[in-house]
C-alpha positions as CSV (number, residue, x, y, z in Angstrom):
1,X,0.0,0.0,0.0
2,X,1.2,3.6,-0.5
3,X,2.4,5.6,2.0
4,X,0.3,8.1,1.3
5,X,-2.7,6.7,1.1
6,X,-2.5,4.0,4.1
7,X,-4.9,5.5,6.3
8,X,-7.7,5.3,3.7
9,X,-6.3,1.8,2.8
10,X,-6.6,0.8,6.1
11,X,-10.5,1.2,6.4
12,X,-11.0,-0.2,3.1
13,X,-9.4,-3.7,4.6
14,X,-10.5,-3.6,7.8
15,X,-13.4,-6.0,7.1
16,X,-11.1,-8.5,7.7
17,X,-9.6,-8.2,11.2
18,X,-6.8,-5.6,9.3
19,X,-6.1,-3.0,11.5
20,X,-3.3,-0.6,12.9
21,X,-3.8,1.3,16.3
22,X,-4.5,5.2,15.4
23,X,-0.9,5.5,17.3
24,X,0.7,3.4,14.7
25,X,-0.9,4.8,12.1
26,X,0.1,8.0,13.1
27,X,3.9,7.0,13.7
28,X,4.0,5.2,10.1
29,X,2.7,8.4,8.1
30,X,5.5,10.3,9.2
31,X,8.7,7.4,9.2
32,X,7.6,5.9,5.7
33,X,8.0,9.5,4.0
34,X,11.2,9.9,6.2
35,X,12.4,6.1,5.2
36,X,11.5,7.4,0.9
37,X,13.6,10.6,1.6
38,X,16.9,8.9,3.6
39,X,17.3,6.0,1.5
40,X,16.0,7.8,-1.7
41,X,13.2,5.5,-2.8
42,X,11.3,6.6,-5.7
43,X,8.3,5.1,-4.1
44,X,7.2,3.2,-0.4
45,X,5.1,0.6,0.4
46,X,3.6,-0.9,3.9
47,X,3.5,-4.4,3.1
48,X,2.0,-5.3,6.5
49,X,2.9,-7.0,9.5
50,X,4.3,-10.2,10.5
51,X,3.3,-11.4,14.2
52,X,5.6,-12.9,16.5
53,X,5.4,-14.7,19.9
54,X,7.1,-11.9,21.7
55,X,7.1,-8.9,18.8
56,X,5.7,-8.1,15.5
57,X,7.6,-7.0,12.5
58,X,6.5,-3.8,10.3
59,X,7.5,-4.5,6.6
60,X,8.2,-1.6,4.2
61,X,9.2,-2.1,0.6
62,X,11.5,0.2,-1.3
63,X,10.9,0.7,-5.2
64,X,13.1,2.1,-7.9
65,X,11.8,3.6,-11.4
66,X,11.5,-0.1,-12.9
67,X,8.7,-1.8,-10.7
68,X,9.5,-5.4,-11.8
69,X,13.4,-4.9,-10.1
70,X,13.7,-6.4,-6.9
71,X,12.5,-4.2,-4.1
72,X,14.6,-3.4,-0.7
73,X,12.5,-4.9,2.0
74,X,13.0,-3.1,5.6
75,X,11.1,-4.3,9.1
76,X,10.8,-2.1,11.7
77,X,9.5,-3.5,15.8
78,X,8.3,-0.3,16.7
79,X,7.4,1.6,13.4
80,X,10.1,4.5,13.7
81,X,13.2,2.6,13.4
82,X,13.8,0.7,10.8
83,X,16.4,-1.8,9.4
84,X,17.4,-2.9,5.8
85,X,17.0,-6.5,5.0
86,X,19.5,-8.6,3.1
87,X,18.3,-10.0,-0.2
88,X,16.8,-12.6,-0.7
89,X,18.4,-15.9,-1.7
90,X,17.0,-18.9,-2.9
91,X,19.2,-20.7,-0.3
92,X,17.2,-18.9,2.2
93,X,13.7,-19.7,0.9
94,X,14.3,-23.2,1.0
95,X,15.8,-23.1,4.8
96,X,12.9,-21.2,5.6
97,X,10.3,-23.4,3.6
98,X,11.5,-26.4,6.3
99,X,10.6,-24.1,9.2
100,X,7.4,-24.7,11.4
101,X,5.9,-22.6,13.7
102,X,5.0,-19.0,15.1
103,X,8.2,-16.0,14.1
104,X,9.5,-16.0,17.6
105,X,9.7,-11.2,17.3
106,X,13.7,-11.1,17.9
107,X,15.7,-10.8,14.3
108,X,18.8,-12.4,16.4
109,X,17.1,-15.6,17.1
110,X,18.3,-18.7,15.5
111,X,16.7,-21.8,14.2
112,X,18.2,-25.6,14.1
113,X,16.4,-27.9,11.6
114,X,17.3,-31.3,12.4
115,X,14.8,-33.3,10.4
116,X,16.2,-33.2,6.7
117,X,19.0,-35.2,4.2
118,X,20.4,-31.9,3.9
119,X,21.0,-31.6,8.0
120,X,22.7,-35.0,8.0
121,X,25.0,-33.9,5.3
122,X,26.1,-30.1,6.6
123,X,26.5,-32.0,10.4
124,X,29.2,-34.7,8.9
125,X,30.9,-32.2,6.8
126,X,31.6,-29.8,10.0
127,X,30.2,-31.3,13.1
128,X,28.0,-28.4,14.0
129,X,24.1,-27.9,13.7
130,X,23.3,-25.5,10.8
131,X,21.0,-22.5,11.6
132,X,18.9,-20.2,10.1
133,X,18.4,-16.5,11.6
134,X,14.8,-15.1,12.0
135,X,15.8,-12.4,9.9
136,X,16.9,-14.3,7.0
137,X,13.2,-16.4,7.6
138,X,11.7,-12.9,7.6
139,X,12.8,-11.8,4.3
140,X,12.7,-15.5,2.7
141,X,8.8,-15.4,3.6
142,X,8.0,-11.8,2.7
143,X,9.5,-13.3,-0.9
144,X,7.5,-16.3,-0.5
145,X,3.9,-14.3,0.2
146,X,5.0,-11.4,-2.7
147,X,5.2,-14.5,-5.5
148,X,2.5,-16.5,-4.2
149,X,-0.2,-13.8,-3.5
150,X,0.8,-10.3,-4.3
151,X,-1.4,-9.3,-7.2
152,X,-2.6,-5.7,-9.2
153,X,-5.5,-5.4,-11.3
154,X,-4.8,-5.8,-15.1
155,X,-3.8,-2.6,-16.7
156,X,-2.3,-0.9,-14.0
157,X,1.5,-1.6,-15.2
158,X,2.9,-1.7,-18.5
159,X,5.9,-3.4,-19.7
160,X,7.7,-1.6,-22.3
161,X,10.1,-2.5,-25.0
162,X,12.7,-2.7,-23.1
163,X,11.7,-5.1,-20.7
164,X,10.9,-2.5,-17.6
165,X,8.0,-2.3,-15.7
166,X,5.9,1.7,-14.8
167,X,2.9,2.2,-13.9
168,X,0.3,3.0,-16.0
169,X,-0.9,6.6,-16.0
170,X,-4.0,6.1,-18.2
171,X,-4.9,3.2,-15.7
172,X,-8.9,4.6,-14.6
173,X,-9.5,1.3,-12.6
174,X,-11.6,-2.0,-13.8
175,X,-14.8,-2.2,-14.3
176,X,-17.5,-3.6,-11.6
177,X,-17.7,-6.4,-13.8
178,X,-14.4,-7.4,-14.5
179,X,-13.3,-6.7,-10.9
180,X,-15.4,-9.2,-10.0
181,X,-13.4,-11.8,-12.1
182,X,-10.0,-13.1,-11.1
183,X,-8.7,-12.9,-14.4
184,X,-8.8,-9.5,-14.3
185,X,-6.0,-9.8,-11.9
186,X,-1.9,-10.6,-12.2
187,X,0.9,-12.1,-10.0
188,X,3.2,-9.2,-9.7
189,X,6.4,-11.6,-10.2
190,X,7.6,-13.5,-12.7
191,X,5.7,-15.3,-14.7
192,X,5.3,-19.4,-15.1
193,X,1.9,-20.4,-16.5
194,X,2.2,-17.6,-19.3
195,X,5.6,-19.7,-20.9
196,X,3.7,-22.8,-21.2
197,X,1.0,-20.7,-23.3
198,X,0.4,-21.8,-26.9
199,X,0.7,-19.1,-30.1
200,X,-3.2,-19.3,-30.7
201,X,-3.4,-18.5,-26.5
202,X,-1.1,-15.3,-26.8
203,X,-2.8,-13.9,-29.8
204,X,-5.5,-12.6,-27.8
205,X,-3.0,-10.8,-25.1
206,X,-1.8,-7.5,-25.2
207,X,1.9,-7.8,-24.7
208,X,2.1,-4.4,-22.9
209,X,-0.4,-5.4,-20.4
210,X,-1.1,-9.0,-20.2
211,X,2.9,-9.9,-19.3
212,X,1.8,-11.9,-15.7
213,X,0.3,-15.1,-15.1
214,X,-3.5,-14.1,-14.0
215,X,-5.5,-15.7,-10.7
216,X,-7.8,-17.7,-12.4
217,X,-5.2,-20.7,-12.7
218,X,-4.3,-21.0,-9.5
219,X,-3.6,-23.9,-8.0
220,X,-5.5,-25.1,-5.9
221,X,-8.6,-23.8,-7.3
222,X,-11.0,-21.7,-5.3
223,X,-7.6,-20.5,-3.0
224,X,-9.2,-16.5,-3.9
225,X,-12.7,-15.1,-1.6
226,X,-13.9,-12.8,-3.6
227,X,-16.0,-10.2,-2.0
228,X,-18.1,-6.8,-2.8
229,X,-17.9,-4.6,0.4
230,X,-19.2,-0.9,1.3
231,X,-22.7,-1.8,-0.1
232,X,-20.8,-3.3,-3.6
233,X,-18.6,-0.3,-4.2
234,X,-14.9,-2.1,-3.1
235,X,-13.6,-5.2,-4.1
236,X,-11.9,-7.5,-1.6
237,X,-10.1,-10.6,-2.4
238,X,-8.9,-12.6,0.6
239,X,-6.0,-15.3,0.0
240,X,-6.6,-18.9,1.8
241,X,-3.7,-19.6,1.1
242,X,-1.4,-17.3,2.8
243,X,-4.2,-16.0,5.5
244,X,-3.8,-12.2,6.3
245,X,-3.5,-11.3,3.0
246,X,-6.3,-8.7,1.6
247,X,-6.5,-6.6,-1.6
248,X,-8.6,-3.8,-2.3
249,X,-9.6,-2.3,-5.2
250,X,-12.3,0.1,-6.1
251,X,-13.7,-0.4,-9.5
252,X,-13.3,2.8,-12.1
253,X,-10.8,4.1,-9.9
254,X,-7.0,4.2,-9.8
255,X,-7.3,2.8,-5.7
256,X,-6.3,-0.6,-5.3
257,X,-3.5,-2.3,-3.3
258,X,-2.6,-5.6,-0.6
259,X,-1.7,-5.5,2.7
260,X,-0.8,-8.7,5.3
261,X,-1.5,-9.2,8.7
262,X,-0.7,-12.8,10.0
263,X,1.6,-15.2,11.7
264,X,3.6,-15.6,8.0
265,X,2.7,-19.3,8.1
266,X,1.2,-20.8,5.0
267,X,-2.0,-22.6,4.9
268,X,-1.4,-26.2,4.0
269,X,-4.6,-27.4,5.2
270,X,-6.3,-25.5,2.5
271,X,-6.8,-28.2,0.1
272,X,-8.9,-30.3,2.8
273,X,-10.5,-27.2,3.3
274,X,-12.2,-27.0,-0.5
């Protein structure tokens, strides 16, 4: 969500148990401009807030001129200070993917996994347990919830010849109709399904526009709530997948955006759940 806007934003997702205490919300409208200005972003994002057993960590998002390039992630404890992640590795998404259990609210802590081939092999080659610190788990499953369910409504980006992504100025928002559909709405990350699309497919798709793999083949199936709030005049789509994660968009406007409040533990009951 934009910095700017995240008060309005706010109320828009609240339906869902989304929420920021008026004292956070005051502190974060101040330190995200502050965070854009010292580290020279051209844009900021709240990305929401992971839960821990003894904490909670605020996530802001850094963006350059080119949306598609990787973003600088920060986390903050108490909303005014804030520290820059490392990037992301895919070392440290797969660590992270054998992790169980609540963030533990101290970026210090370390975690032993024990129960792996790969654990066996790092404990002959040097005798000692290998670890994983919370803050490389905390960036590794920001990544994780960003490719799995960060989304924008079609249209509001264009790719150019060039292979960089802006946003679209002449983007007016999507109809009440097609916001209603979820093919009317993109992974923002690289993507899969689209390769694996035939000639006759593509010839429809606007290459400008339609460069992401769309919601509607999501697997599993029915992992989306789709929801008309404010007496039908906001869209809200819910992930089940990733709980905590809401989008907003209001139809024939340029408002839309995701936020996430949870534990950052994936839902992998969900398919007994359909």
């Amino acid at each position: 969500m934009e910095a700017a806007s995240l008060p309005a934003a706010l109320e828009l997702v609240a339906g869902g148990g989304a929420g920021l205490s008026p004292e956070k919300r005051a502190v974060l409208g101040s330190s995200l401009l502050l965070l854009q200005r010292d580290y020279r972003f051209e844009r900021v994002w709240f990305w929401g807030c992971i839960q821990g057993v003894r904490g909670s960590y605020y996530i802001a998002e850094g963006l350059g001129s080119d949306r598609a390039a990787p973003r600088s992630r920060l986390y903050s404890l108490n909303c005014v200070e804030w520290g820059l992640l490392p990037p992301v590795t895919a070392e440290m998404v797969a660590q992270a993917e054998q992790l169980k259990g609540r963030f533990q609210g101290d970026p210090s802590f370390e975690y032993t996994y024990t129960e792996t081939k790969e654990y066996a092999e790092r404990l002959s080659e040097d005798g000692k347990e290998p670890t994983l610190k919370e803050e490389a788990r905390l960036v590794a499953t920001i990544e994780q919830i960003d490719k799995a369910v960060g989304i924008i409504p079609r249209g509001a980006f264009l790719k150019t010849p060039h292979g960089s992504v802006h946003e679209n100025r002449n983007f007016e928002g999507l109809s009440l109709t097609e916001a209603k559909k979820l093919s009317s709405y993109f992974h923002f990350t690289v993507p899969v399904n689209l390769k694996n699309k035939t000639v006759l497919e593509k010839a429809d798709l606007d290459p400008s526009t339609d460069f992401l793999d769309s919601l509607e083949h999501d697997i599993p199936q029915a992992s989306w709530s789709i929801q008309l709030e404010r007496g039908g005049t906001v869209v809200v789509l819910r992930s089940l997948l990733w709980l905590g994660l809401t989008f907003y968009h209001i139809p024939m406007t340029k408002q839309y955006g995701y936020i996430y409040f949870g534990t950052g533990e994936k839902n992998f009951d969900l398919p007994f759940m359909l």
